[in-house]
Every structure is written in structure tokens, then in C-alpha cells.
LOMAR-995536 format. One record per atom (N, C-alpha, C): x, z, y. Coordinates in steps of 0.2 Angstrom, whole numbers, plus 5000, padded with zeros to 4 digits. Each point is the difference from the previous one (the first is absolute). Layout:
<pts>
XZY/...
</pts>
This chain:
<pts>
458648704364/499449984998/499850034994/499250025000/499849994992/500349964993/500150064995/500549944997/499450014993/499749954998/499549984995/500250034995/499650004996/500150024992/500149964995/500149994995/500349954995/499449954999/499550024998/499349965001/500149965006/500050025005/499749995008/500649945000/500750004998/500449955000/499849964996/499750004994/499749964995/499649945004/499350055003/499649965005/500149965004/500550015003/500249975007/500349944996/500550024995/500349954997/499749944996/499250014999/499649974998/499549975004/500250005006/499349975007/499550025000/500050074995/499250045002/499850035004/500650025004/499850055007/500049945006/499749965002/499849945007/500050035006/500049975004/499950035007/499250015001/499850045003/499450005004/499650024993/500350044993/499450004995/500450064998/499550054998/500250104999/500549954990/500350035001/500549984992/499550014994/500350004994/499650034996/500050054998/500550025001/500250094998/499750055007/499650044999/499550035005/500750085004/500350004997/500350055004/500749984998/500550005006/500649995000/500450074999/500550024995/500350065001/500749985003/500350035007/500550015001/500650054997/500649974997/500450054997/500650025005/500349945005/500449985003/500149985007/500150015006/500049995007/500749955001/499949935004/500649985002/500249954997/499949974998/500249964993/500249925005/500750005003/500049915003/499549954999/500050004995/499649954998/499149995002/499950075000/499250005003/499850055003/500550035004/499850035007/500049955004/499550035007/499549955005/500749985004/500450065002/500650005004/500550054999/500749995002/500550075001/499650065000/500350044996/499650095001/500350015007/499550055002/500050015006/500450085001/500250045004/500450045001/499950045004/499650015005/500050015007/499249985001/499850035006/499249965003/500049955004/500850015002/500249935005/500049924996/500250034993/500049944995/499549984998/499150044999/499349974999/499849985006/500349985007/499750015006/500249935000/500650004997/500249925000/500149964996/499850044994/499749954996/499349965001/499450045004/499449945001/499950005007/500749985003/500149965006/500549954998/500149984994/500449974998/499849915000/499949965008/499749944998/500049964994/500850024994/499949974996/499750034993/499750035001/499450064993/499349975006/499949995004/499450005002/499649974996/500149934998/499449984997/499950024992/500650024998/500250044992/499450045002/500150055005/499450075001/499449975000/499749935005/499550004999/499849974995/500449974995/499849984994/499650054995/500550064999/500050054996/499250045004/500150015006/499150025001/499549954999/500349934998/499449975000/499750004992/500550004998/499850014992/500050064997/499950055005/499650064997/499450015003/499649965004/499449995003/500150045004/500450035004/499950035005/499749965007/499550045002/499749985006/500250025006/500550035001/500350025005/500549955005/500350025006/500249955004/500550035001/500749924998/500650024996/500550035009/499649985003/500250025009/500250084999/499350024998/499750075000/500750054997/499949964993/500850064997/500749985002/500149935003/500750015002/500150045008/499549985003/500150055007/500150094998/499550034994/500050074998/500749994998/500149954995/500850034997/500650005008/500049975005/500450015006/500150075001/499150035003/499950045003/499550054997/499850004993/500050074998/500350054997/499950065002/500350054995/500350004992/500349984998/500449974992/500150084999/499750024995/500050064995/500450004995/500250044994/500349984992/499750044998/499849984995/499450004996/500550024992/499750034998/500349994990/499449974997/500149974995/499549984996/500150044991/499750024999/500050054994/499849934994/500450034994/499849954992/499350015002/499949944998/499249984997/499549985009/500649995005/499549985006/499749924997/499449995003/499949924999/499849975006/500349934999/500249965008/499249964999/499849975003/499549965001/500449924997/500549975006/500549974996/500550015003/500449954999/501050015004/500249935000/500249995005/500549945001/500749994997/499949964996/500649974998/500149935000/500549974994/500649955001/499749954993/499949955001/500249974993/500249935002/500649984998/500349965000/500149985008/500250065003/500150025007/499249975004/499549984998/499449995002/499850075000/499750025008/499650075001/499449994996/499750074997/499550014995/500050055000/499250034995/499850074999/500050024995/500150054996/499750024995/499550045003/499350014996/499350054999/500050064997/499950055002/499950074999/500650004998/500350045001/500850014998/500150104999/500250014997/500050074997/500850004999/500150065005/500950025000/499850044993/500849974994/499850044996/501150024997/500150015007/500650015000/500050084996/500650035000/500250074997/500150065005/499849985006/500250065006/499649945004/499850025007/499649995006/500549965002/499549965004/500549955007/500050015007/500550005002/499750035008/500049935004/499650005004/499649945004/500050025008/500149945003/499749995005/499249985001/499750055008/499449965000/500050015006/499249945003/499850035006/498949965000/499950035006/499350025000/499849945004/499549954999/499849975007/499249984999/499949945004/499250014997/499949925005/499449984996/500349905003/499150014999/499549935000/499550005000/499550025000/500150095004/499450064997/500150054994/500749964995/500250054995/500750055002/500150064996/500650015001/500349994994/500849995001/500249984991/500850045001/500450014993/500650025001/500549934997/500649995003/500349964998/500650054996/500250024993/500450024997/500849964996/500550015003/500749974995/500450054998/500250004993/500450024999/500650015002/500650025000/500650015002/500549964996/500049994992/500549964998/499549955000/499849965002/499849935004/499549995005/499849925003/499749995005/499349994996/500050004993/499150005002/499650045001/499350005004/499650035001/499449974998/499550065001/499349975001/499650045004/499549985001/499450055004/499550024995/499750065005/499350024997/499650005004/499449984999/499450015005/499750075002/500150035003/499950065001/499350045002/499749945002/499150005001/500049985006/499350005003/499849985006/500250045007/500349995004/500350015005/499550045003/500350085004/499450054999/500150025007/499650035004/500150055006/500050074999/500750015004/500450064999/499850045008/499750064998/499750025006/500450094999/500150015006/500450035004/499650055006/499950084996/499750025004/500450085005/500049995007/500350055003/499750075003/500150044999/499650055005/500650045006/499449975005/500350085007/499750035000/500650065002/499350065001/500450055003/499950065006/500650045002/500250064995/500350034999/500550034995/499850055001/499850025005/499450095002/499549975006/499550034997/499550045005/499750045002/499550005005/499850085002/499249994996/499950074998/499450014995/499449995006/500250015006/499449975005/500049955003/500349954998/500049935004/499649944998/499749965000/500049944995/500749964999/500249974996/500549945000/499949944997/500449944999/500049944997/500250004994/499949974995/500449974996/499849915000/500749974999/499849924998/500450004995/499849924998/500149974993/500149945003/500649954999/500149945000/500249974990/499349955000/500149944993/500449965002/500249984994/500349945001/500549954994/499749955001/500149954995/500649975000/500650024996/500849985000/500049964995/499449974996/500049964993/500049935005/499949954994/500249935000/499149984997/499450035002/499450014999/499650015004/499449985001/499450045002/499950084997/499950035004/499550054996/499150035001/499949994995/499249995002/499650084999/499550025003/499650074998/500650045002/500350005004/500550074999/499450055006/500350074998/499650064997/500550045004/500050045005/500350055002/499850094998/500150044996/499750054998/500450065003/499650064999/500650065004/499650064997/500050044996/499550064999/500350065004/499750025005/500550065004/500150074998/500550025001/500150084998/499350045000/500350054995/499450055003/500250035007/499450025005/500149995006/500149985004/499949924999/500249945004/499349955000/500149985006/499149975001/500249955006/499749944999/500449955006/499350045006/500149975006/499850015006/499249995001/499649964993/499550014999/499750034995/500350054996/500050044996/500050004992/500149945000/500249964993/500650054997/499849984993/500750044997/500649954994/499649925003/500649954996/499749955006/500749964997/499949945006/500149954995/499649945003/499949924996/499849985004/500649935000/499849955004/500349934997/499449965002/500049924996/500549965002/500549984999/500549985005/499949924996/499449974996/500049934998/500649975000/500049935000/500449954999/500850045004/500549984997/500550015005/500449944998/500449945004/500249964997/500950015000/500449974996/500649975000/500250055008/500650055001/500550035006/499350045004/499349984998/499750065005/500050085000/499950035005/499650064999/499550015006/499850084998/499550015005/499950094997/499950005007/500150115003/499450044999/500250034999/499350045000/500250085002/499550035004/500250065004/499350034999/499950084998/499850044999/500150065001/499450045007/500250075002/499950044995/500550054998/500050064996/499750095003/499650024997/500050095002/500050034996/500850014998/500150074997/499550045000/499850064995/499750064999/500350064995/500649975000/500750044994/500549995003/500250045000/500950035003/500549994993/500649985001/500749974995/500249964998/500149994995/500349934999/499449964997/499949945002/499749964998/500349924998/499749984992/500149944997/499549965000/500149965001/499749944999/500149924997/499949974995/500249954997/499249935003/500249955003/499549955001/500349944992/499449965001/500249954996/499549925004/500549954996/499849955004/499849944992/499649975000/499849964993/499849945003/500049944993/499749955002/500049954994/499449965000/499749964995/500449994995/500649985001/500549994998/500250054993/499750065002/500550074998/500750015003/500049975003/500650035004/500050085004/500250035001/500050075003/500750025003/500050075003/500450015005/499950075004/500450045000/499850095002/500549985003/499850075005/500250025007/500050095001/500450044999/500050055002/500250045003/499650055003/500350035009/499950094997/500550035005/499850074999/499850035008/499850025001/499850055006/500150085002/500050025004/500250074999/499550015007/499450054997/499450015006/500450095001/500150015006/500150065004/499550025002/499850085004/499650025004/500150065002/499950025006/500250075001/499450044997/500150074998/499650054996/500150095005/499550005004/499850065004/499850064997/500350045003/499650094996/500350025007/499650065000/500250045007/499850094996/500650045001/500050055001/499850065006/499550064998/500150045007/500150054997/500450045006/500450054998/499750065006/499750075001/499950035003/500350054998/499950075004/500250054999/499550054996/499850054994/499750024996/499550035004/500250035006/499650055003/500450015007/499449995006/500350005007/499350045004/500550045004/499450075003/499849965005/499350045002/499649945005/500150025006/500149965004/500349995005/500649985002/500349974994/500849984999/499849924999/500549975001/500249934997/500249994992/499649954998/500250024993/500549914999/500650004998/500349935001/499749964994/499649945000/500049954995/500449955000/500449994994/500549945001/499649974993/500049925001/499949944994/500649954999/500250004995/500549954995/499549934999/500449955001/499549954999/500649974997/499849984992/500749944997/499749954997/500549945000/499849944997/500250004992/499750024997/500349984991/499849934999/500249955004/499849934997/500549954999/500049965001/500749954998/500149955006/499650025007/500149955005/499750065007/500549945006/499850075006/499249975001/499850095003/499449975003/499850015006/500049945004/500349985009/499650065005/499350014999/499550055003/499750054996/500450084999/499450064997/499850025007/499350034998/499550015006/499950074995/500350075004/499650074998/499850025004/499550024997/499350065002/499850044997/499750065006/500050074997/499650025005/499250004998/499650045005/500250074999/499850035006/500050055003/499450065000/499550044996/499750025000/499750055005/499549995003/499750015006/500350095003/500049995006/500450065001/500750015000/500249964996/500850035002/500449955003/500550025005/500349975003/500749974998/500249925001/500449995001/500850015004/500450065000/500550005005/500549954999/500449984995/500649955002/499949954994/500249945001/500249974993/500849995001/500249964994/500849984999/499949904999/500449975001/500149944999/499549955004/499750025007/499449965001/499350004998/499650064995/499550005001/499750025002/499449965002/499450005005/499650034999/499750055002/499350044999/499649955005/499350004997/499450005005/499549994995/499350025004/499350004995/500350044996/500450064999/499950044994/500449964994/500249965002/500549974993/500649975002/500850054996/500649975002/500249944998/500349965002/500249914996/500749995003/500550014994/500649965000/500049924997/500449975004/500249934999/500850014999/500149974992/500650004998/500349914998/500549995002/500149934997/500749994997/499949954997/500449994994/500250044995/499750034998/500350074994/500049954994/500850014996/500249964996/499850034994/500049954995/500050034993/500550044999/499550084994/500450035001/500350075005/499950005006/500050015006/499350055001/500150075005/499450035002/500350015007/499550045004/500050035006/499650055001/500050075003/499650065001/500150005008/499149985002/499850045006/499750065001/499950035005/499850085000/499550015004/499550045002/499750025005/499950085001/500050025005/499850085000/499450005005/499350044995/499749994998/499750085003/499850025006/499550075004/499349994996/500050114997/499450014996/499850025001/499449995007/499950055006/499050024997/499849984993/499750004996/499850064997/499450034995/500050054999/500650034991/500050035000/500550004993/499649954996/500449964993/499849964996/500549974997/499749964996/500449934997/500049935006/500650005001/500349935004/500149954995/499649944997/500149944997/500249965006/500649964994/500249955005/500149944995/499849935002/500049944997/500249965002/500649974996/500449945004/500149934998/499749965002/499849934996/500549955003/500449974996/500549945001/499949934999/500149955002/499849935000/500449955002/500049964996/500749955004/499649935002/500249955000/499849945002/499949964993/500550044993/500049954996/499950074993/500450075002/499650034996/499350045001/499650024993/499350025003/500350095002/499250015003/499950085001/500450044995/500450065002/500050044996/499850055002/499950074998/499950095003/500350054998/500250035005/499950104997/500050025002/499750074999/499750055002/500550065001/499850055004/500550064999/499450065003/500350065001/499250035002/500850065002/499850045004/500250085002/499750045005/499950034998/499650085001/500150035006/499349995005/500350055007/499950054998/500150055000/500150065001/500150065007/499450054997/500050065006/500150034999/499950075005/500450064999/499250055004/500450054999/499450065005/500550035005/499750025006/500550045003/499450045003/500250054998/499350085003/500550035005/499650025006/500250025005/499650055004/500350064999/499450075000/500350015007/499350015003/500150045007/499650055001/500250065000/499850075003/499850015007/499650035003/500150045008/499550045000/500050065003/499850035002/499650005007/499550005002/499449975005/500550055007/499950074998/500350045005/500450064995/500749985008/500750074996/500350005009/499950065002/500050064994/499350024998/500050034997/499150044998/500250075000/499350035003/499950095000/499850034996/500350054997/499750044994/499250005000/499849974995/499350024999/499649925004/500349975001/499749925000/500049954996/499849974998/500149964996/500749935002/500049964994/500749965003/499749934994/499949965004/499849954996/500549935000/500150004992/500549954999/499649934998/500449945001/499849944998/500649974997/499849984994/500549964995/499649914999/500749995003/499949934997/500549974994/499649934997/500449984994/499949935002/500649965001/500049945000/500349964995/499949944997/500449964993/500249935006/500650015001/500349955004/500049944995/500350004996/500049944996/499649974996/500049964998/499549964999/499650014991/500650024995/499750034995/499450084999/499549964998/499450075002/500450074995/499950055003/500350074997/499350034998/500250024992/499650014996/499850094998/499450055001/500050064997/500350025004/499950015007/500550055007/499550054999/500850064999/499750085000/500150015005/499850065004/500350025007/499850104997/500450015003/500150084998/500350065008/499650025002/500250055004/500250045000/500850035002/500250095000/499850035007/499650045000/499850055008/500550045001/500250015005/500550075000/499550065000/500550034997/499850105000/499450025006/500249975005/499950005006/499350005003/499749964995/499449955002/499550004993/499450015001/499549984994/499549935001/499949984996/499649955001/499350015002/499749955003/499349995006/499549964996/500349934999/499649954999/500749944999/499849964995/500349934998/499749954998/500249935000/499649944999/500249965004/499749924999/500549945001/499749964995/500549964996/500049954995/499750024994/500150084997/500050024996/499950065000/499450044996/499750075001/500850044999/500150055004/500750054995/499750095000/500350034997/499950084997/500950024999/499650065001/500650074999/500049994993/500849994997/500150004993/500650064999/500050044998/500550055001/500449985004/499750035005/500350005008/500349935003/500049954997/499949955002/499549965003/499949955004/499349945002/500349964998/499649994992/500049944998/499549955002/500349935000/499349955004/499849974992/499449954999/499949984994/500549945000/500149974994/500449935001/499849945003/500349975005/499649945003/500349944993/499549964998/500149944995/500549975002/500049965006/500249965002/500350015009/500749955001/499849985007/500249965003/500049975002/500349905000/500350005005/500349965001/500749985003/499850005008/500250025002/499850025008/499650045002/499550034994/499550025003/500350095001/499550025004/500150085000/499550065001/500250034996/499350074999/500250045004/499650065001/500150065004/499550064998/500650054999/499950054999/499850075007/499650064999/500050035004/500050074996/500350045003/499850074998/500250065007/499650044999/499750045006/500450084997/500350025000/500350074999/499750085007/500450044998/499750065007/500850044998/500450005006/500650045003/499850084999/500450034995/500050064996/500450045007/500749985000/500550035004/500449965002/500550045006/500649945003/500449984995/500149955001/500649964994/500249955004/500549984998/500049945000/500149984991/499449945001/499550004995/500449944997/500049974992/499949944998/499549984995/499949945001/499249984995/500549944998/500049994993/500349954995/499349964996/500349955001/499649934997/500349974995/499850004995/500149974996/499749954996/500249914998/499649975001/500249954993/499949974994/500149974994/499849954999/500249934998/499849944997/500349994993/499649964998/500349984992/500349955002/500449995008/500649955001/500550034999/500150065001/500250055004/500450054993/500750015001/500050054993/500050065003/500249985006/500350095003/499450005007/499950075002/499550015004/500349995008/499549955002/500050015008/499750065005/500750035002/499750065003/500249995009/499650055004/499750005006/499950075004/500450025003/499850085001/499949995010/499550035002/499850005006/500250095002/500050005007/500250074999/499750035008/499650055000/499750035004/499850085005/500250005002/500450055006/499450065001/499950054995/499550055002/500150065005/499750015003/500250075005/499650055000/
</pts>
């Protein structure tokens, strides 16, 4: 027990300190714990020992003495039941703590001393425990070298609110999902105005486009709660926090925080062609189609029109031509993960640029494209034909040749010379065709034709007179700026 001070035993010894009246001396300084004489009871040891001290039928009324003369209003039920079955703490008490009062002894009759100040030389270690009787909560604190104790009023008995969030640990950047929130009131209280709040990530917008969520969740009384669910639509991909909070009249409060991980698959499609493909060949298109995103995506859908005129020969993996546009159907491509389809592609077309454009789409990623282009390509093929109308021929007749030029291929042949050797044999009559020609030292030169486009064909004529028998040749010779070397032609003609 509190052991008084020289004064304080003075007083007592004087019948100045009475029951049921604050002493005269306004603050008690404690120097000493334990003292036989006026400790409440045996010091206690153990928590077993406080548990049985105020179930001690024989301290009951001693207890309810010493609460009744400290005005406590509490119900003396309330702290022996908490001292059975509350959690018992140890506590220190530091110099200069101050008690409200403390139960002691005087002349073995229970009693309190008022405001009591440990003013021992080192701290006290104590037991304690927490309970709450009439709407208040209060602590019941005892020292360990004796049984006295007192209480503290701890304040008005409050509601303790308890807030939880679900929510799933990933999801998909195209989905809607849920969050909920269960309140709930684990005090010994009403809670009145409680306030549910949530300010959402950036990127985060519940299902009617809201960017915070509030909701009234009023009165909640004593053990209730109440749920609340709200759909979410991501518009941000990674990690996502979030912190809600729960309030109420009281000021009481309560957070709740969740993290999220939004995925989404991320599309790009490359095309790969060949730089240059001669026309009338297959040119191969293959496209890469890969996922850079953080989740698979169940349906890409690639497409790749086909520009008018050229034809589709094969594809690879299932794709479909029709209406002029190829369409692959690829499923599950993982994050991460790509796949190349091919097509070969007839460029039965005139020479150019072949653009090709390949647009990709999943169900959850948006459009991607690319583009690739390669160059059909032609070529010229001149193809000279010489004859002679009639062979053999008689001296001193004429011999009339015909020259043709054809450009088989489909590149136009540019600046064609044609040049004629007569034999010794033979003089010229008459020439003409495509292009006027002349005796240019002893050749027949034609003038140059500009141009002459892919299939088409000119003709030439020249009309000579048989000098003597020979057997005669007439050379042709024929030039394009396709051409580095001369295309030559010799006809050959039987004079007698």
C-alpha cells in the first residue's frame, strides 16, 4: 500500500482525513509501496493473483466500499467479471505518475486516499486491465508490491469501426469488376453519421463514371455492419492503390487498403515483304503479330486487303481470302508471345508499287497496323523477226524483206535503233515501216522509235534489187536503252 508521508500520518492521526470527505492535504505523495499496515491486500505476484484478489468474496465489500467512496459510478459486477476475463497488461508507472485515488488500510478499515502522486526514486511496475460498466470505459491499475488499486475513468464508451475491402488481386484492363467494403461496428457504441469515402486511382472510375466513391452508411449500431459493392472500369494498366476510409460523429475512423494489378494485352503487327518481285511471280507476304502486354488476348482478328487485281495463291495457318481481304483468326496469344502468318500474293498487275496493310484487333486489345510496300517489277524482251517475202530470187529482181520487233515483256523499251547491213550483193529499192530509214555510209539506218510498250509490235520493210548470185546475208541490227549489247538478226537469201 501507499505509505503516507510524515504530515499525512500527522492527519490521520488527528481525524482530519474522515471517510467520505477529500482530506485536507490536496495531494498525497506516495514514497513507499506495500507497507502491512496499509496495503488494501497481499502484493500480488502473478495475474492469477489480481484475478483472485477481486473474486475474493472476502474483499468484495472492502472493493465496493473503496468504489463507493471514490464516487465512482460504475457497476462493481462490471470490474470483477473484466478482472476474471480481461486481458491483464503490466504496465510501469514512471515518478511523478498521479492516481485519481488508491485504496488503502487504516486501522485495517478499507479507505482511499485522493490524488495520489508516485513519488518514489524509480518507476513501479503494475498490473492492469481495461473494461467499461455504464457506457464508460475505465482502467483498473495495481501495483505489484501490494493489492492496492484504483481506476480511471477513461471517457465515454465509443464505437470502434472496422473497415474491410475485397477486391481481386488482378484484372483485365477490359473487364468491369467489383469492389466491396464491409463496416462494421466492434465498439461497445452506436456509431452515428458514419461516412464511407474512397478517392480512386488515376484511371479508375466506378461503372458510372465517377472518380470517388461516398456513401452514407448513417447510424450503425453496437456488432452491426453493412456492404457495399461498387463496379469498377479500369482505364490504366499496373499497379494500382487504393486507400478507402470509414468516419463517424464520434471521430472515430478506420482505413482499409487494397492493391490491384490491371493487365492487358498490347498488339502491333509487323509486315515483312520481299524488296522487289518481277511481275508475273509470287511475291511472299508473311506478318508477325505479337502481344507486348501483361495478359493473353483470347481473339486477334488479322486483316490484310488485297489490292484490286492481284491474286491470292496460298496462305499459311488458315487464312481466309474472300471479297479481296485476307483474315487470320489467332487464339490465345500470351503475353509476350508473337506468331507470323504468310500469304503469296500473284502480280498479275502492270509494274508498280504493291502497298500492303495489315490491321490487328483483339477482343480486349485496340487496332494496331503496318504497312510494307514492294515493287513489281518488269523487264523488256525484244524479239526481232526477219524473212524474206521470196528466196530464192533472180538476178536483177527485187527481194523484199520484212522485219518485225516485238517487246514481249511487259517493261516499255525505250529509244529502239534498227540498223541494216545489205549484202554487197544487193542495193537498196525502198524502206519504211515504223520509222523513215536512209543509206548512212552504206548502212540503212531507221530513225529511232521513242518508245514501245510491252507486247506491242512494229514493222519494218525494206525493198532491195539482187546485183548477182550469192548466197546473200541481210543483218539486222536492233538497240534499246534496255539493252547494253545489240540484238542482232540475219536473214539469208538464195540469188541465182
Amino acid at each position: 500500500m501507499v505509505k503516507p508521508t510524515t504530515s499525512l500520518v500527522l492527519l490521520v492521526a488527528l481525524g482530519l482525513a474522515l471517510l467520505f470527505r477529500v482530506p485536507a492535504q490536496a495531494e498525497h505523495r506516495a514514497t513507499h509501496l506495500g507497507h502491512p499496515a496499509t496495503r488494501f491486500a497481499p502484493p500480488v505476484k502473478t495475474t492469477g493473483d489480481l484475478r483472485k484478489r477481486f473474486h475474493d468474496e472476502k474483499l468484495r465489500a472492502d472493493v465496493e466500499s473503496i468504489l463507493i467512496q471514490a464516487g465512482w459510478k460504475g457497476n462493481v459486477d462490471d470490474l470483477r467479471y473484466a478482472a476474471l476475463t480481461a486481458e491483464i497488461i503490466e504496465v510501469e508507472l514512471p515518478v511523478g505518475t498521479r492516481m485519481p485515488f488508491m485504496s488503502t488500510r487504516e486501522k485495517g478499515r478499507a479507505t482511499i486516499l485522493i490524488d495520489v502522486v508516485w513519488a518514489g526514486k524509480t518507476p513501479v511496475e503494475a498490473y492492469a486491465f481495461y473494461f467499461s460498466s455504464n457506457g464508460r470505459k475505465y482502467r483498473c491499475t495495481t501495483p505489484k508490491p501490494c493489492s492496492n488499486f484504483y481506476v480511471e475513468d477513461m471517457g465515454p464508451e465509443l464505437p470502434v469501426l472496422e473497415l474491410n475491402r475485397q477486391g481481386p488481386a488482378q484484372v483485365s484492363f477490359c473487364a468491369p469488376w467489383e469492389l466491396s467494403y464491409l463496416v462494421k461496428n466492434t465498439g461497445a457504441a452506436a456509431a452515428n453519421q458514419v461516412q464511407l469515402t474512397q478517392d480512386l486511382p488515376p484511371g479508375w472510375k466506378t461503372a458510372e463514371g465517377q472518380t470517388s466513391i461516398q456513401w452514407n452508411v448513417g447510424t450503425l449500431p453496437v456488432g452491426a455492419s453493412r456492404e457495399f459493392k461498387v463496379g469498377i472500369k479500369p482505364s490504366a494498366v499496373g499497379t494500382l492503390n487504393s486507400v478507402a476510409q470509414v468516419t463517424s460523429a464520434e471521430g472515430i475512423s478506420a482505413e482499409a487498403t487494397g492493391t490491384t494489378v490491371v493487365v492487358a494485352p498490347v498488339l502491333s503487327v509487323e509486315c515483312n515483304v520481299p524488296e522487289s518481285v518481277l511481275f508475273g511471280r509470287a511475291a511472299e507476304a508473311c506478318f508477325t503479330v505479337l502481344n507486348t502486354g501483361t495478359s493473353t488476348e483470347e481473339k486477334v482478328t488479322l486483316t490484310v486487303p488485297i489490292p484490286e487485281g492481284y491474286i491470292v495463291e496460298s496462305t499459311s495457318d488458315g487464312g481466309v481470302s474472300a471479297d479481296g481481304v485476307i483474315t487470320w483468326e489467332l487464339t490465345n496469344l500470351a503475353a509476350n508471345t508473337g506468331k507470323t502468318v504468310c500469304a503469296m500474293i500473284q502480280t498479275p498487275r502492270l509494274p508498280g508499287a504493291l502497298p500492303i496493310v495489315a490491321s490487328v484487333r483483339g477482343q480486349c486489345a485496340p487496332e494496331a497496323q503496318s504497312t510494307c510496300t514492294t515493287q513489281v517489277k518488269a523487264v523488256s524482251g525484244i524479239l526481232v523477226e526477219a524473212i524474206d517475202l521470196v528466196d530464192p530470187v533472180e538476178v536483177g529482181q527485187e527481194v523484199n524483206y520484212e522485219i518485225k520487233v516485238k517487246n514481249q515483256g511487259l517493261l516499255t523499251g525505250t529509244n529502239l535503233r534498227l540498223v541494216c547491213t545489205l549484202p554487197a550483193s544487193q542495193e537498196l529499192v525502198s524502206a519504211g515501216g515504223a520509222t523513215a530509214g536512209a543509206l548512212v555510209d552504206g548502212n540503212l539506218v531507221f530513225e529511232p522509235l521513242p518508245s514501245l510498250e510491252g507486247r506491242a509490235v512494229v514493222t519494218w520493210t525494206v525493198t532491195t534489187k539482187a546485183l548477182k548470185a550469192e548466197d546473200a546475208r541481210f543483218n539486222i541490227d536492233v538497240r534499246t536503252d534496255q539493252f547494253e549489247r545489240p540484238i542482232l538478226e540475219v536473214e539469208s537469201t538464195h540469188q541465182y
